[in-house]
C-alpha positions in Angstrom: 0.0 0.0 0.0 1.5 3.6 -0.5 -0.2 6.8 0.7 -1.8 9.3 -1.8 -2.4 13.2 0.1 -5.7 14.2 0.0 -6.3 18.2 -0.9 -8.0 18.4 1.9 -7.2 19.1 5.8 -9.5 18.3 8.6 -10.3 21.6 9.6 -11.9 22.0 6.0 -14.7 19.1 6.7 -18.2 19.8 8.2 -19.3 16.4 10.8 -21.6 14.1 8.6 -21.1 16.3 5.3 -19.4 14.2 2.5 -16.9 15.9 0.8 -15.3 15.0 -2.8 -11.5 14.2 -3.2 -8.9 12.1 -5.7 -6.0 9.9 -5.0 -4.6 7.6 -7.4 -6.9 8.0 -10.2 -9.8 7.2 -7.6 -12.8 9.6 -7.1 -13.4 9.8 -3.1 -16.4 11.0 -0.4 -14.4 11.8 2.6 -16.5 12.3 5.7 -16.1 13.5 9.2 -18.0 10.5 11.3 -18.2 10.9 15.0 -15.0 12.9 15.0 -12.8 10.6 12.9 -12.0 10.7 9.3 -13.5 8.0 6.8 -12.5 7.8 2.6 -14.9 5.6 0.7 -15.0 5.2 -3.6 -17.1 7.8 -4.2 -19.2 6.1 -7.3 -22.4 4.8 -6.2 -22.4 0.8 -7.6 -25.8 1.1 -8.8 -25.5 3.7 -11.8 -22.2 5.4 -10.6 -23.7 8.4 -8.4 -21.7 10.8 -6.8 -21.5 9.7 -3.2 -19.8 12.8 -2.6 -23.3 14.5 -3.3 -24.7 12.3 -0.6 -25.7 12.6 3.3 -25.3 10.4 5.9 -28.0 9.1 7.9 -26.2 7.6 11.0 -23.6 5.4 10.1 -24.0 5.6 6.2 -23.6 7.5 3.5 -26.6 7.4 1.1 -26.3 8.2 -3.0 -28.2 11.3 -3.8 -29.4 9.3 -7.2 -31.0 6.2 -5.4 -30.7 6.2 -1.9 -28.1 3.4 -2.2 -26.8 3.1 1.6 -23.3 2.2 2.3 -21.5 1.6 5.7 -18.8 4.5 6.0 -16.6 2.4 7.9 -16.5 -0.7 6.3 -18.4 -0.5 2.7 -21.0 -3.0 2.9 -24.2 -2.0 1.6 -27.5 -2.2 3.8 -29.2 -5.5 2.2 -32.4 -3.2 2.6 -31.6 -1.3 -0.8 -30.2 -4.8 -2.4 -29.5 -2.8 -5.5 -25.8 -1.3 -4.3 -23.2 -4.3 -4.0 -20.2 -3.7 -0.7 -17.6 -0.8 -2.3 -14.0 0.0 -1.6 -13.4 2.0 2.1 -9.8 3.2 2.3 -7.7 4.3 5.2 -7.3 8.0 6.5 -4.1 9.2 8.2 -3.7 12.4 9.2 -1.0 14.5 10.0 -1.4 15.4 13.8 0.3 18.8 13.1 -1.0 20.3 10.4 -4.2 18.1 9.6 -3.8 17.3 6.6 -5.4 14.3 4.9 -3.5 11.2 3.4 -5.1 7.9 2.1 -3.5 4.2 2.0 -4.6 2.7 -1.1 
């Protein structure tokens, strides 16, 4: 795994308010969950909506096309909108000095 920098520092996300990024060619929806950092593939599996568009509603992030749910944690879809599959989740590190964002991919 190597670690791709995010243009994006802590202190720039809202708490349950997806927000887009890249990193290796990858489209993102980072999100600030109960005060720690989560980086999911940011195209829905359905008809590739932009998860970054979404909300969550407690622990998942829903597609603003759909209302595919995914976990933010992990990437499993909720079996109760069986027509999303389980989607990447990646790793955020942060830099404890200067917040900024890096993934592992």
């Amino acid at each position: 795994m190597a670690a791709y920098k995010l243009n994006l520092n802590r202190s720039s996300l809202e708490e349950d308010k997806p927000t887009g990024a890249e990193a290796n060619g990858k489209k993102l929806a980072v999100v600030l969950h109960k005060g720690k950092v989560y980086a999911i593939y940011a195209v829905c599996t359905h008809e590739e909506g932009p998860l970054e568009e979404g909300y969550m509603d407690k622990d998942e992030i829903i597609c603003p096309w759909h209302a595919g749910a995914y976990n933010i944690m992990t990437g499993k879809a909720n079996p109760d909108t069986n027509w999303v599959h389980d989607t990447p989740v990646y790793k955020v590190v942060e830099d404890k000095t200067t917040g900024d964002l890096s993934v592992d991919m």
